[in-house]
C-alpha positions in Angstrom: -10.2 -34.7 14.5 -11.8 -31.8 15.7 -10.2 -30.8 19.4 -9.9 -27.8 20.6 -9.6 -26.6 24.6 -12.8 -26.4 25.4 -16.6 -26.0 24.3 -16.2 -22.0 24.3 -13.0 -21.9 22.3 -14.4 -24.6 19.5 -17.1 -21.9 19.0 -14.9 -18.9 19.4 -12.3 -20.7 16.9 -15.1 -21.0 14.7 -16.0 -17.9 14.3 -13.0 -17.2 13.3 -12.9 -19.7 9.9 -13.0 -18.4 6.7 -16.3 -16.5 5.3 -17.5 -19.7 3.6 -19.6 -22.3 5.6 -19.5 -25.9 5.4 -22.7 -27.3 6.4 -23.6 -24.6 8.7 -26.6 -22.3 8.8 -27.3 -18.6 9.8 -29.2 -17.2 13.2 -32.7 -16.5 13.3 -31.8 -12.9 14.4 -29.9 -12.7 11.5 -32.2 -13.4 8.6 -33.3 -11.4 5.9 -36.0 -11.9 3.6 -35.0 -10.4 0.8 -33.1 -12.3 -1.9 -29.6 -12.4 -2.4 -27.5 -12.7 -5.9 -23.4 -13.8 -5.9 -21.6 -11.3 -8.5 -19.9 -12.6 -11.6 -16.2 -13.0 -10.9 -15.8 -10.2 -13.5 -17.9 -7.5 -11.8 -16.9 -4.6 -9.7 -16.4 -5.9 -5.6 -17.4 -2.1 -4.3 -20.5 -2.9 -6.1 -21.5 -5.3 -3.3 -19.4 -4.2 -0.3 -16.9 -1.3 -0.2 -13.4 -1.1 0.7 -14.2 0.5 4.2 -17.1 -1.7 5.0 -15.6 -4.6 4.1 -12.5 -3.3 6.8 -15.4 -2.7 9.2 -16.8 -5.8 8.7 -13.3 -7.3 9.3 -12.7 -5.1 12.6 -16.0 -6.7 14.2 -15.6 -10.5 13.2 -11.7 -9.6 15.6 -12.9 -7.5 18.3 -15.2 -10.9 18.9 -12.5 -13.5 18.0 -9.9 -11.5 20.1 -11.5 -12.5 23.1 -11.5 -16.6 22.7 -9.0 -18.6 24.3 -8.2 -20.1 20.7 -7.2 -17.1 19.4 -3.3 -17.7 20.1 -0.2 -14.9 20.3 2.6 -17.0 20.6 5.2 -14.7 19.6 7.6 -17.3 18.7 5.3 -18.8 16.3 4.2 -15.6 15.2 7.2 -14.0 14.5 7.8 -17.1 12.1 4.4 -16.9 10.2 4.6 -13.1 9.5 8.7 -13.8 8.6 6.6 -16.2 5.9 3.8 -13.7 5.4 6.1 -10.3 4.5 7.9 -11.3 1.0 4.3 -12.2 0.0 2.7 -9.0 0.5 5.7 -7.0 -0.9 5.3 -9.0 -4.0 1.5 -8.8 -4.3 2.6 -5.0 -3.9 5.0 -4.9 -6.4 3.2 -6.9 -9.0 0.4 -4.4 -8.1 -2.2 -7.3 -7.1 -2.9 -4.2 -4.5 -4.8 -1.4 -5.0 -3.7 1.9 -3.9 -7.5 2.1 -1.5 -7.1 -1.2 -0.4 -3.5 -1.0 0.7 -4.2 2.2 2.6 -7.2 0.6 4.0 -6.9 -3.1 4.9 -5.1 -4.4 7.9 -3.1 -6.7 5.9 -2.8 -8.8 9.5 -1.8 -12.5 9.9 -2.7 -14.5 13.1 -2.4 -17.5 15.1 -5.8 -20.2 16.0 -4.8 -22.6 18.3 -6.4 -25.6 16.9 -5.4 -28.7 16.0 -7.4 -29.0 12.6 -6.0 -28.2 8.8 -7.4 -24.8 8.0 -6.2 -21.5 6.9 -8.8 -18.6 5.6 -9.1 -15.3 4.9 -11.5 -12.8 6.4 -13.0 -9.3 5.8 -10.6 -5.9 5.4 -7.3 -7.7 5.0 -6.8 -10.7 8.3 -5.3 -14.1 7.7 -5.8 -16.9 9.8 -3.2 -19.7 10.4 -4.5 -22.9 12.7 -1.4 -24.9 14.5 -2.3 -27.8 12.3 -1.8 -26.5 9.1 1.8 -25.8 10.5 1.7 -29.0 12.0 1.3 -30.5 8.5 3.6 -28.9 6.4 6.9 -30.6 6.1 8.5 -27.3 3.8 8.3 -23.8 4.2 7.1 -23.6 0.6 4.0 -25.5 1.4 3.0 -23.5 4.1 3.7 -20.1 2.2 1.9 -21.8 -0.8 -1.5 -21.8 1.7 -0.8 -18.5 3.0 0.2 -16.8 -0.7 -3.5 -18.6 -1.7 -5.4 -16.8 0.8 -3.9 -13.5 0.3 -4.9 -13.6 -3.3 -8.6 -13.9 -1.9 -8.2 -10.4 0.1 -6.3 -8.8 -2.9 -8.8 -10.3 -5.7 -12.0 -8.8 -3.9 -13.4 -12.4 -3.4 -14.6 -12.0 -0.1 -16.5 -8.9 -1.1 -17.9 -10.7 -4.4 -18.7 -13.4 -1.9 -21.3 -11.5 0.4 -24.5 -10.2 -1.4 -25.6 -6.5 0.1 -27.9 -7.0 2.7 -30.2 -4.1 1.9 -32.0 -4.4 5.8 -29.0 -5.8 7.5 -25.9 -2.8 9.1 -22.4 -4.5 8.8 -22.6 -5.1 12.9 -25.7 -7.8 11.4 -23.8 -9.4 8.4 -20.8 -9.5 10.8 -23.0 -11.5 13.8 -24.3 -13.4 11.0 -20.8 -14.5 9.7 -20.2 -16.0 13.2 -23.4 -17.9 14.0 -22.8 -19.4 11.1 -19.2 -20.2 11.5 -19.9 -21.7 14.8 -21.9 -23.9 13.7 -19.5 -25.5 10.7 -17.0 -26.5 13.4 -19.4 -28.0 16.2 -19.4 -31.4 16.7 -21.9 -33.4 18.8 -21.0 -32.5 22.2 -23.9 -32.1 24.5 -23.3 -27.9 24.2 -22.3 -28.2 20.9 -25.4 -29.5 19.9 -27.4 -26.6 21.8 -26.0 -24.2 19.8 -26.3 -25.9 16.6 -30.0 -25.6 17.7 -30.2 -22.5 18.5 -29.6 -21.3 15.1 -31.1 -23.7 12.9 -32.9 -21.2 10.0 -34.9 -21.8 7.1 -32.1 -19.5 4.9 -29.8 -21.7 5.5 -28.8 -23.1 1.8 -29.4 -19.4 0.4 -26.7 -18.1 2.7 -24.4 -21.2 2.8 -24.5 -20.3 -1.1 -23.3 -16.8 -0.8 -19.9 -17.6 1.9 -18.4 -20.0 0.1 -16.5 -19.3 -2.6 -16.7 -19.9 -6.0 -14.6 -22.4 -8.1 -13.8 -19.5 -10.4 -12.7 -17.8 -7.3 -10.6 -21.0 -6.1 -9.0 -21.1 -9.4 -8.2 -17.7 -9.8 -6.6 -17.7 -6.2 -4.5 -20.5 -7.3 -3.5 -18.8 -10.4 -2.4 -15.2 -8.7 -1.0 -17.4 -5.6 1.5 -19.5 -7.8 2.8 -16.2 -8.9 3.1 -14.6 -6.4 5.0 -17.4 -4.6 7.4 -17.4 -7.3 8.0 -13.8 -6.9 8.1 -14.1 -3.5 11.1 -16.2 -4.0 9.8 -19.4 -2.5 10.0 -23.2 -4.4 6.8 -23.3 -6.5 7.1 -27.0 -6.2 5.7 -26.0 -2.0 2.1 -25.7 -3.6 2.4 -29.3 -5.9 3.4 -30.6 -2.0 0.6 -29.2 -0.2 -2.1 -30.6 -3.1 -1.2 -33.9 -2.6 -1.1 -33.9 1.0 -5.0 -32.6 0.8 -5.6 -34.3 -2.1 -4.2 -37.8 0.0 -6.5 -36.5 2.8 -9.4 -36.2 0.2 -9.5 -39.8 -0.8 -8.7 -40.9 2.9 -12.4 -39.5 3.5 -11.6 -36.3 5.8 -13.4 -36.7 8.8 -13.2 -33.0 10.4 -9.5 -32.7 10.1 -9.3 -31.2 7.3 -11.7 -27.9 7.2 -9.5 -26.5 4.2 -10.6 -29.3 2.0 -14.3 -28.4 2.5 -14.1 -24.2 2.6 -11.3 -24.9 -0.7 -12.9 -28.1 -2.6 -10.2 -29.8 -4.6 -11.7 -30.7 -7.8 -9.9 -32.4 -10.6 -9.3 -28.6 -12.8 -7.5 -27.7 -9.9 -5.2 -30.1 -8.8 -4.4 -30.8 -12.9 -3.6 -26.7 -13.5 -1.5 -26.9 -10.1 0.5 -29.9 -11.4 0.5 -28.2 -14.7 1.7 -25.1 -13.8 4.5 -27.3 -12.0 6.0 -28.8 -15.2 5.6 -25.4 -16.5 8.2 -23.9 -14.4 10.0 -27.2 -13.1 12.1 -26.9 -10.1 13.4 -29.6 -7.3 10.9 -30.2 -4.6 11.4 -27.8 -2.1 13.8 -29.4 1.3 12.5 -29.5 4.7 14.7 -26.7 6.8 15.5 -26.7 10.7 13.7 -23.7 11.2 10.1 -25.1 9.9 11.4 -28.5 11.8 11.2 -26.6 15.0 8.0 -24.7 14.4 6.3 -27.7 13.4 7.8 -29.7 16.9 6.3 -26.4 18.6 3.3 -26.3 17.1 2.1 -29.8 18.1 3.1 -29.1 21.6 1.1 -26.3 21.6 -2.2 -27.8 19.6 -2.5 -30.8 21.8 -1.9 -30.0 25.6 -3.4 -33.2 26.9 -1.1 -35.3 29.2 -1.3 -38.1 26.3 -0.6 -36.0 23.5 2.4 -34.5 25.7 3.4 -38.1 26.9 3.6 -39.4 22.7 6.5 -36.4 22.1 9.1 -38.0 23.8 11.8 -36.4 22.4 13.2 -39.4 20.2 12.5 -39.2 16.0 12.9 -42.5 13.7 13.9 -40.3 10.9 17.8 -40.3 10.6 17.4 -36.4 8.7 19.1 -34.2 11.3 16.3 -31.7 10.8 14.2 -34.5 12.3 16.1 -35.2 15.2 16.4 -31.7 16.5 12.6 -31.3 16.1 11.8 -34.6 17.9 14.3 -32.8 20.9 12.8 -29.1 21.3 9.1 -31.2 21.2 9.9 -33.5 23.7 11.5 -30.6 25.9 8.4 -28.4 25.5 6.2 -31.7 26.2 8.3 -32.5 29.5 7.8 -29.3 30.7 4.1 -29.0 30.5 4.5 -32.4 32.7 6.6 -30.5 35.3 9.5 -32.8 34.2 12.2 -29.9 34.3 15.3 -31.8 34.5 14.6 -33.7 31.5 13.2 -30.3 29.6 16.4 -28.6 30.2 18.6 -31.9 28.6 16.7 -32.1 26.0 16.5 -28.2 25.1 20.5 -28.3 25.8 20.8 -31.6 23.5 18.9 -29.6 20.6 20.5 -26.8 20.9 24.0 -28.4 20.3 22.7 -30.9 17.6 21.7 -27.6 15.5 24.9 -25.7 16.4 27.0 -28.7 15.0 25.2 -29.4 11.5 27.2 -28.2 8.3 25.1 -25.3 7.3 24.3 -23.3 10.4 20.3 -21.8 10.6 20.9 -18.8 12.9 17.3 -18.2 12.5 16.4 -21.7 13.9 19.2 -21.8 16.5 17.6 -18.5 18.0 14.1 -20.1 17.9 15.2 -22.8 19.9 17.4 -20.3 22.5 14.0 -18.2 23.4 12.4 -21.6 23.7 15.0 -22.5 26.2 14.8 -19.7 28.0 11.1 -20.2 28.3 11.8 -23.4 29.9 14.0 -22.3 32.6 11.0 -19.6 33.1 8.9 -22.1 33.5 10.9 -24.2 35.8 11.8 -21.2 38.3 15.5 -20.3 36.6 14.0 -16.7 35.8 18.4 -15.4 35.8 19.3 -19.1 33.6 16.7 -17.7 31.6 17.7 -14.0 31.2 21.1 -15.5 30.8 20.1 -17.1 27.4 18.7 -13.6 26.2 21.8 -12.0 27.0 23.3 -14.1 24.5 21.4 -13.1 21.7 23.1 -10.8 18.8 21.9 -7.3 19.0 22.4 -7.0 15.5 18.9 -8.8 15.0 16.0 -6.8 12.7 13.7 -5.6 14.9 10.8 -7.4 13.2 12.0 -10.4 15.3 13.2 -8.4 18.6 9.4 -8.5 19.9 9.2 -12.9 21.2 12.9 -11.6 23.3 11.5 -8.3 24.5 8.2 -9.5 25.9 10.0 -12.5 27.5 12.7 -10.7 29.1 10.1 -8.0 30.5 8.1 -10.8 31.9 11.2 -12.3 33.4 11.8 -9.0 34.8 9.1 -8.6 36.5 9.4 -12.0 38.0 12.0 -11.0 39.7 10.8 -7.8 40.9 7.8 -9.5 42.5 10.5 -11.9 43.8 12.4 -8.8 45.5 10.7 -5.6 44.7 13.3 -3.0 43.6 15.9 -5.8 41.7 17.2 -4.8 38.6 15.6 -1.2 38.2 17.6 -0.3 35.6 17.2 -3.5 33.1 13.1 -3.0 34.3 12.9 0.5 33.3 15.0 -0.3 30.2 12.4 -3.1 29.3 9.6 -0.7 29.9 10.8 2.0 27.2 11.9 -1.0 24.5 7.9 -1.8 25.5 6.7 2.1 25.1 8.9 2.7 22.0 7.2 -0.7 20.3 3.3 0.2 20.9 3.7 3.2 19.6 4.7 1.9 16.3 2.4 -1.7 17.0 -0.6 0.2 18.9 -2.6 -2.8 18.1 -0.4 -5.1 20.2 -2.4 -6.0 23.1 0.1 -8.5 24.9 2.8 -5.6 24.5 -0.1 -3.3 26.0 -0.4 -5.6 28.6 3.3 -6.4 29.2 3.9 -2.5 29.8 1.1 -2.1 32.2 3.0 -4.8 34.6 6.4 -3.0 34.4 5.2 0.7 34.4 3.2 -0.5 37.7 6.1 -2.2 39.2 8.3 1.2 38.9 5.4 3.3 39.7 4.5 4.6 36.2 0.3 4.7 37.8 -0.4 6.7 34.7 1.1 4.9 32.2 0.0 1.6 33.5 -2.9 2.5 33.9 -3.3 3.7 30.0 -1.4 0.8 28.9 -3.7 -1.7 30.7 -6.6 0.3 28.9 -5.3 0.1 25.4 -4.7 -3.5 26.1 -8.6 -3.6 26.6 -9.4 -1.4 23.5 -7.2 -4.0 21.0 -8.9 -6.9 22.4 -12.3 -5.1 21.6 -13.6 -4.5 25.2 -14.9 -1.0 24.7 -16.8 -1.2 28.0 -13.7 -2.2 29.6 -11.2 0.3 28.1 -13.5 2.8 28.7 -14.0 2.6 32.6 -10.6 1.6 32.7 -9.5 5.4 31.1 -11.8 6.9 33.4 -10.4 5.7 36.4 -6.8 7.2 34.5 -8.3 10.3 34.2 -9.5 10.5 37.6 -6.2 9.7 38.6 -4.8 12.2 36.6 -5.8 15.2 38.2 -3.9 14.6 41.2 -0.7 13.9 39.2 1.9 16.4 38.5 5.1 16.5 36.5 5.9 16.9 32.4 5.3 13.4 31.8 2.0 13.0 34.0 0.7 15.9 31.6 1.2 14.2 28.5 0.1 11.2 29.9 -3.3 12.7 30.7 -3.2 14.6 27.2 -3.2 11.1 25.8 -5.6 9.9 28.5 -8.3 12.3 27.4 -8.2 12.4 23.8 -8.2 8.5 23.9 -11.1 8.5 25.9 -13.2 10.9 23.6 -12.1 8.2 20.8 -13.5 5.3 22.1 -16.4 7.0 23.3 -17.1 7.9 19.6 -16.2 4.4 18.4 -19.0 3.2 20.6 -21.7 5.3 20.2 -21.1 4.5 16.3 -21.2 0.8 16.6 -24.2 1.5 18.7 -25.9 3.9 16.0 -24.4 0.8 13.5 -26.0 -1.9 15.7 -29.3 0.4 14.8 -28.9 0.4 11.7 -28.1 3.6 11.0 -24.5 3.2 10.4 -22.7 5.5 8.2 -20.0 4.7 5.4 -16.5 6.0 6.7 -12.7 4.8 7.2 -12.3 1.9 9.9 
């Protein structure tokens, strides 16, 4: 089970899995004869690959896997995942898994691959990657937090630094191209392009280097170790991680055929699963119950993951399970499912029946019940309702943190400017409103490139040229397209001598100094590219 949307986003997606290699083998161009040596688990991680480097390192693998279709920002799911992700980084942080330099320095950033395969992995300088399946899989949120509190104890215990012996002819720019050649070829499969580009980097190095990306067992069981802790501290059901090892331990003797990267990147030997189940009885506590809110991410992650017109057509919006939990699920998936078949009618029952079913159950999930509002929205959106759809925001509490305000904000700015192409000049006010919730967000998420890109549509529509025009250029900078950012500033600058006004001038302040930034940034990953890169903060 290996299907992802296309030949170019199985690759891209690839090079996005964790820094250890299944059967895969390194570039050429990539190559270095010199021998390499794995560190003891014991031995110092800046002794192979610094805190800054390995951030740099990090940055480069993104600004490349930014730019695949698989790489998803689907705020709804998102929101969810980093909802799961937070309690486990203030715990690592509090138990002081953290270190002072690598807190300051790491991105400490969890995202979305929209594949349909069971993987999770950590890379370089403090990213997390989540595929849809893994989601898909889980039944709890304590199994899914289990994977994620795992892989955050490889970025907080140094392992992927301890994992990638100093290439002593090689700038991080190499070790980071190197990384994804040989990532893309661990998730090809034998389509007729798939195949060419296993070819094309076929190496002699390959077992040497497959040696160095995958990590230890020592490493593995360590990261189970911290990550039971840290789960409990989290406050989540330690029994989520004895649930997740017998669903890949299940998978394991079922003979995994590509479904299941996890179990090859994380191999589940016997120690493992006996200290998991161990540590268990240790600490007994009831296995953890299946909540509305993971019921609905789940439904909306198999929507998502398999877009085919027979993946859509199985979800039809009925469940065989009599759990509640179950039934609501089954609804929102077939609703999301009907829509991608432009079946609107029955979308909007079954997003209305769901709704109802989870507003009637004993113990209400506000959480889960405003999930499956923005979904409805979404499918009035989609089915031309753009004020049915506004409507349902309007309902939504104010009260809410603003941690979760950004899936509503970026909908109802795109539903605004639906209707201002509709009938340029509707709703001013609510637009400009939406554009300043946008401008006050990116300053405090700069590295938000759908928000970037949302603001350039609504500055442009009320004639913000400047500010669009930035916005659309950081948009380009966050999704690594230096070229791109960079002619796109210059044409802002250009514009901004003509403009006048306060605002114009602080617009072209920002205009200018952000221009000499990138323009820095790429004449060092040029000089880096070189070889001649210099150690420094990210």
């Amino acid at each position: 089970m290996n299907a992802a949307p296309n030949t170019r986003s199985r690759l891209g997606a690839a090079a996005l899995a964790a820094l250890m290699g299944l059967s895969a083998v390194a570039p050429a161009w990539a190559q270095t004869p010199n021998a390499v040596r794995l560190p003891a688990l014991g031995e110092g991680a800046s002794a192979d690959l610094s805190v800054n480097q390995e951030r740099r390192l990090g940055d480069a693998i993104l600004r490349e896997g930014r730019r695949d279709p698989a790489f998803l920002d689907d705020p709804i799911l998102l929101d969810y995942i980093q909802q799961l992700y937070a309690p486990l980084l203030a715990a690592a942080r509090q138990r002081g898994d953290i270190e002072p330099d690598i807190d300051s320095a790491f991105a400490w950033e969890i995202f979305l691959i929209n594949d349909r395969s069971v993987n999770a992995f950590a890379l370089p300088g403090g990213y997390v990657g989540v595929h849809l399946g893994l989601i898909a899989l889980t039944t709890t949120s304590d199994a899914l937090a289990s994977v994620l509190a795992h892989e955050l104890t490889h970025v907080t215990q140094r392992h992927i630094a301890r994992s990638i012996a100093p290439q002593q002819q090689a700038s991080l720019l190499a070790v980071a191209g190197l990384l994804l050649g040989v990532l893309a070829a661990s998730r090809a499969t034998n389509g007729g392009g798939i195949d060419g580009a296993n070819a094309a980097i076929m190496g002699g190095q390959a077992a040497a280097i497959q040696t160095q990306l995958n990590f230890t067992r020592a490493m593995e069981r360590e990261a189970d170790r911290v990550g039971f802790g840290l789960l409990a501290d989290a406050g989540y059901n330690t029994n989520g991680m004895a649930q997740m090892f017998e669903k890949l331990d299940l998978a394991n003797r079922l003979n995994d055929t590509n479904g299941f990267p996890y179990l090859r990147t994380h191999p589940l030997t016997s120690d493992r699963i006996t200290e998991a189940r161990n540590r268990v009885l240790a600490a007994p506590m009831a296995p953890p119950l299946p909540t509305l809110r993971h019921a609905v991410m789940q439904a909306r992650a198999r929507v998502l993951m398999d877009p085919s017109a027979q993946g859509l057509a199985r979800l039809s919006g009925e469940s065989s399970s009599p759990a509640a939990t179950d039934q609501i699920g089954a609804r929102i998936a077939g609703a999301l499912a009907a829509s991608r078949l432009k079946d609107a009618p029955r979308a909007e029952r079954l997003a209305t029946d769901a709704r109802a079913m989870a507003a009637a159950l004993p113990a209400r999930d506000t959480e889960a019940e405003r999930a499956l509002l923005l979904m409805h929205a979404e499918l009035r959106q989609a089915a031309g309702d753009t004020r049915g759809a506004l409507a349902l925001l309007d309902t939504l509490a104010p009260s809410a943190p603003r941690s979760t305000m950004r899936a509503p904000m970026l909908l109802r700015a795109q539903l605004l400017l639906d209707l201002h192409r509709a009938s340029p000049g509707a709703e001013a006010a609510p637009l400009r409103a939406s554009t300043e919730a946008l401008q006050t967000w990116v300053s405090e998420h700069p590295n938000d490139a759908t928000a970037w890109e949302r603001l350039a549509g609504t500055a442009e529509a009320l004639g913000l040229s400047l500010r669009a025009k930035r916005a659309a250029a950081e948009a380009r900078a966050v999704l690594g397209d230096l070229p791109g950012a960079i002619d796109r500033f210059r044409v802002a600058q250009q514009a901004a001598r003509g403009a006048a006004g306060q605002q114009d001038f602080i617009e072209a302040s920002i205009i200018d100094a952000r221009l000499r930034q990138l323009m820095l940034q790429r004449r060092e990953l040029q000089l880096e590219a070189r070889g001649g890169g210099r150690e420094g903060p990210p």
